[in-house]
N, C-alpha and C positions, 0 to 999 in steps of 0.2 A: 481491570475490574470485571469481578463477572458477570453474565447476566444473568439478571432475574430471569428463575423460570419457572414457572410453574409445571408440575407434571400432573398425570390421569392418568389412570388405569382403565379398561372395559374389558367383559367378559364376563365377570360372576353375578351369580353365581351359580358357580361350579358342581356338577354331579359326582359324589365321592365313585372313584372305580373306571371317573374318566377321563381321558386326558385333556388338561387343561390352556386353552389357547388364549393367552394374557396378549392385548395390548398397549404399546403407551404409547402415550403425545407427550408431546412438548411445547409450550406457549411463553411465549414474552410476556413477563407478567406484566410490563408495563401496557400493551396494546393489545394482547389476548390472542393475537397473532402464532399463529404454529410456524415453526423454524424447524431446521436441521442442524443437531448440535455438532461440535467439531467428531466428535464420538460416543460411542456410547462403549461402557468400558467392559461392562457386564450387568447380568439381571440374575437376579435370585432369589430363591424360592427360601423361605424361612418357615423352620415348623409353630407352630403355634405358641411355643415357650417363649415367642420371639427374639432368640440367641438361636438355635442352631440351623445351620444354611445345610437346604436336602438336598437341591440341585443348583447348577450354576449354568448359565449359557453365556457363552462369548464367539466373536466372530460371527462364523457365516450362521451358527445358532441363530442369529439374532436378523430377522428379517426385514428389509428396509419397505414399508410397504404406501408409500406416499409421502407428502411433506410433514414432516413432524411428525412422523409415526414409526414405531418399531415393533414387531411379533414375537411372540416367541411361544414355545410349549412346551409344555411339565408334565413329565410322567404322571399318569393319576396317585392321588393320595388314598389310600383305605380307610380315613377316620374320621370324621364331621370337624369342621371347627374353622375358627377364622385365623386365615394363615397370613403371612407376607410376603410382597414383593420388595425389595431391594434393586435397585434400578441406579448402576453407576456410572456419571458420562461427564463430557467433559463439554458444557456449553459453546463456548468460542475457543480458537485457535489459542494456547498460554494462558487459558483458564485454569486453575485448581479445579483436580477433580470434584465431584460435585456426587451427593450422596442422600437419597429419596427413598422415604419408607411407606408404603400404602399398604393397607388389609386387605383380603382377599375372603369370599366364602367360601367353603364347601359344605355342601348338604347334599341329605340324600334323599331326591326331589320325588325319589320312587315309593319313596314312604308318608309323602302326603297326601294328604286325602284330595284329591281332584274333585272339583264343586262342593266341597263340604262333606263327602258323600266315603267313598272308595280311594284306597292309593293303587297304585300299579302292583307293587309286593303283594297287595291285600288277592288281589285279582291274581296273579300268578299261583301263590301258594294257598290260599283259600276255595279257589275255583277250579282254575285249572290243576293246580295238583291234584285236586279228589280225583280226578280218573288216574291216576297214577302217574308220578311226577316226575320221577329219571327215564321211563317211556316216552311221555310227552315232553317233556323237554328238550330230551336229544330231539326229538321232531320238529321242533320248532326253532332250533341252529342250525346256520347253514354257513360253510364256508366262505370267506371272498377272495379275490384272487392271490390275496399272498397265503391264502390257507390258515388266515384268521378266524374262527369262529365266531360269527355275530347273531345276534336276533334274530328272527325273521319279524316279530312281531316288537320294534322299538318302540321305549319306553313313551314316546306323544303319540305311537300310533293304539298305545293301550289307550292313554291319556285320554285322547279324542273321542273314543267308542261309550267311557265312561262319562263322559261328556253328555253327550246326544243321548244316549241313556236314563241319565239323572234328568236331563229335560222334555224328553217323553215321559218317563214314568211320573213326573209332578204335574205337569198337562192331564195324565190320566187317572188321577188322581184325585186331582182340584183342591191342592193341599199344597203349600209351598213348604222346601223341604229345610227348610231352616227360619229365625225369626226374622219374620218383616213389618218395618215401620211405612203405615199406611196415613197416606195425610188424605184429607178434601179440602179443597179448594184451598190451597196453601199460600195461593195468590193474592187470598182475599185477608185483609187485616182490617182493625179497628184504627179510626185517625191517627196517628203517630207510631202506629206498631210495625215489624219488620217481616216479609213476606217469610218464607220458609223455603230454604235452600234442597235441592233436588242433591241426593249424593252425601247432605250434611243431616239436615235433619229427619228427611224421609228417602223411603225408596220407589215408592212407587203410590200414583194418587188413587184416592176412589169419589166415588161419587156421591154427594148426599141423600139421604133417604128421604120419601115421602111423608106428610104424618096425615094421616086418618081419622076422623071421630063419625059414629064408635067406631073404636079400636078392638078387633077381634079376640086380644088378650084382657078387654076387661077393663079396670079403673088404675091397673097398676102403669100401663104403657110400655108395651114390648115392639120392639126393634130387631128385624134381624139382617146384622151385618152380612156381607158377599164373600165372606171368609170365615174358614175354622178350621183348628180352633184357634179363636182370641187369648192373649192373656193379660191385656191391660188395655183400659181408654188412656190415650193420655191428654185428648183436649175433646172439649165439647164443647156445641156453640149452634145458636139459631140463626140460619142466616134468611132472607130474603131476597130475592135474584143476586144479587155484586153486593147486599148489604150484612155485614154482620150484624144482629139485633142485640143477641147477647153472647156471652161466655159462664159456664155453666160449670159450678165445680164436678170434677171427675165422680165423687165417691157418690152423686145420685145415680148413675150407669152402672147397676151390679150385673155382668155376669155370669152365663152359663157360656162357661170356657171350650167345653167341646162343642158344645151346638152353634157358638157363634151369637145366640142370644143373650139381646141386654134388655132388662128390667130397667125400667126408669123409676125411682121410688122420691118423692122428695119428701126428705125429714127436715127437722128445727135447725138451726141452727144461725150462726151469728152474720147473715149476709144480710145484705137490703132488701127492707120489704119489699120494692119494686120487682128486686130481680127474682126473689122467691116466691114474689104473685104470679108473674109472667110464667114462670116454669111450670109452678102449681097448676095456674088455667088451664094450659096446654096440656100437662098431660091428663086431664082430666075432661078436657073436651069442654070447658067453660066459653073461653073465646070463639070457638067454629061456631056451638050452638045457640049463641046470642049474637053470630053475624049470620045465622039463618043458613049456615054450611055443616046442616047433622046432614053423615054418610056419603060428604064431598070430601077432598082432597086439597091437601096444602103440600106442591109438587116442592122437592129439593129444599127442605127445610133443616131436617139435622144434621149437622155438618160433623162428625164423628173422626177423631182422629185413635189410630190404634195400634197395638202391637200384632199379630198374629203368624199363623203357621208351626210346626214340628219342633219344639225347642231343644231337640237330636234328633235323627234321624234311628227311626228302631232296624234294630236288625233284620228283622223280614223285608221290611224296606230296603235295605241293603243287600240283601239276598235275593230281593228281585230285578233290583239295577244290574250287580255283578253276572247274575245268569243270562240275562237277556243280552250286558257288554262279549259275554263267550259266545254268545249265537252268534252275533257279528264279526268275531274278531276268527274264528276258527274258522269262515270260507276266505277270508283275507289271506289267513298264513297261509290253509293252502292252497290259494293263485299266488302268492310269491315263491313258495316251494317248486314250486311246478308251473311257474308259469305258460311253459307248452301246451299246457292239462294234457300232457299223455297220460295214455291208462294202462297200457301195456304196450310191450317190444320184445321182437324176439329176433335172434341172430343164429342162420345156420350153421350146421355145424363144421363147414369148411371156411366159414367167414363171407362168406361172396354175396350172402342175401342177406339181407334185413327187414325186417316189417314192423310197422309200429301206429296203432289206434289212438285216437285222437280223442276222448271226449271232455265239453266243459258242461255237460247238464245236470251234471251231480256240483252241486254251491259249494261242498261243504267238501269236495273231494276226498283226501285222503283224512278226515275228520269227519264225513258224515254219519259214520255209528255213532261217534261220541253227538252229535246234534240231533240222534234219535235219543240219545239217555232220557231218562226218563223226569231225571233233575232237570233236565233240561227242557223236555216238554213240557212240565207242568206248570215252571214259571214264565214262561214266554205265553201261558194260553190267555184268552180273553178271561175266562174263569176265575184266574189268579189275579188280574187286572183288578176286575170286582170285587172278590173277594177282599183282596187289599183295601180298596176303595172302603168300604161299609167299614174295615177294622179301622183306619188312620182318621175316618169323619166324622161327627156327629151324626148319631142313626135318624135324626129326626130335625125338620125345624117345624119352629115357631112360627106363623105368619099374623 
């Protein structure tokens, strides 16, 4: 009889163009146990039609690399799509062979946008190609020792610079570069209600607002949230230190999306007089001024939950991230180019002498013209920073 066996796959997913390093276990499905089956027969690469086998490996192809485990690798594929493995082995000694089908990805991880923002293709031929791209490009391949052409600047080492990029530029900014759900105090609920999960239903807390009477904005009651722009409340509520007092329908919170200002307005409608007094008072400075607190403060009082930030990221945005990821990445490639930072050598003309200068004080080595370009200066300046800044903000708030 044979044994149950459960198989696995690890590895994808896979980067079309590269080659692909599959491997599998093997487990007792009864004890979950990884075993070494009597063989493994072969493994195979199936194209996406799932009928035709591209590649086959057997034997020493097939690499033993611990208990219950086999390797193996596949020419790269040039097409996106989810492919299969075929995995044929022979569990125990006069077992029937034994026959396992798993899916596999390929993608092409270079044409995603990294943070939401830029993909690596975007950055190579958007950025770097503008200075001219079969120039710079052969510059930026560099042999290895079998005389393989590779990167100099690989695809995570793009990846990383747009990284830390997209995270400076929204720090300086003060605009987050995609939508984000903002809770307060998510901790805090009414008797029977359920906190708010970090991850589920918010991303990140803020902190309650003060409420004022008078209020600088007048009779209406203006708020202005630590963000912009907003594009929705989705809870409101009055709390008092750990206590919720009340919860407050959304549609009295109208509103000004780019400034991050909300109007408080309460109109008619069909709630409890209670909770339509309480709200009314307040924002109307009823309750302060008949507890003898006209032009005091009532600290951490609105509790505002919200949507806010960039709902795409605009292309000047993007323009500013990808320039300033080339400022970085061009004194990278060349210190791995040249890692010696020789600058010049020369060899006499009978062979017997050599000389050769040494400098690393130029960053940007054999790329620092292109990191004088002018594209290049203009969006890396403080200038550009600001500039940006005023365009992606609200030009004004409300206090």
């Amino acid at each position: 009889m044979a044994l149950e066996t459960l198989v696995a796959l690890a590895g994808d997913p896979f980067q079309v163009d590269d080659a692909m390093q599959v491997t599998v276990s093997f487990r007792a499905a009864a004890t979950l146990a990884l075993y070494n089956p009597s063989s493994v027969v072969a493994i195979e690469l199936i194209d996406t039609d799932g009928e035709t086998v591209l590649q086959t490996r057997e034997g020493a192809d097939i690499q033993n690399v611990g208990v219950g485990a086999r390797r193996v690798v596949f020419n790269a594929v040039d097409t996106v799509g989810f492919y299969y493995v075929r995995t044929t082995f022979v569990p125990q000694l006069g077992d029937d062979e034994t026959i396992d089908n798993h899916s596999i990805q390929v993608a092409n991880l270079a044409a995603v946008a990294v943070a939401g923002v830029l993909s690596v293709d975007e950055i190579r031929g958007d950025f770097l190609g503008s200075f001219g791209a079969d120039d710079l490009f052969d510059m930026l391949v560099e042999e290895d020792e079998d005389g393989v052409p590779q990167p100099i600047l690989p695809d995570a080492t793009i990846a990383a610079h747009i990284r830390q990029q997209a995270a400076y530029v929204e720090r300086a900014l003060e605009v987050h570069l995609k939508t984000t759900r903002f809770a307060c105090r998510p901790e805090l609920t009414i008797p029977g209600g359920t906190p708010l999960v970090h991850g589920e239903d918010y991303d990140e807390e803020v902190d309650p607002l003060d409420m004022q009477w008078p209020h600088s904005g007048g009779p209406a009651g203006i708020l202005t949230l630590p963000h912009n722009p907003v594009w929705r409340i989705t809870r409101a509520r009055i709390i008092y230190g750990q206590t919720v007092l009340y919860t407050l329908p959304t549609r009295w919170f109208n509103l000004n999306r780019n400034h991050g200002v909300v109007r408080m307005i309460v109109d008619s409608g069909s709630y409890e007089f209670a909770q339509s007094a309480i709200a009314y008072s307040a924002t109307f400075g009823w309750i302060l001024g008949a507890a003898g607190m006209r032009g005091q403060k009532w600290p951490l009082v609105w509790a505002l939950d919200y949507e806010g930030g960039l709902p795409s990221v605009p292309e000047d945005v993007k323009a500013l991230i990808g320039w300033r990821a080339v400022s970085t990445l061009l004194p990278v490639a060349a210190r791995r180019a040249n890692r010696a930072a020789v600058q010049s050598q020369s060899t006499s003309k009978d062979g017997v002498s050599r000389s050769m200068s040494v400098a690393d004080s130029q960053p940007g080595g054999r790329f620092s013209a292109l990191l004088q370009a002018d594209a290049i200066k203009e969006w890396c300046s403080k200038e550009k920073i600001d500039e940006m800044r005023r365009l992606v903000r609200g030009s004004a708030k409300v206090f």
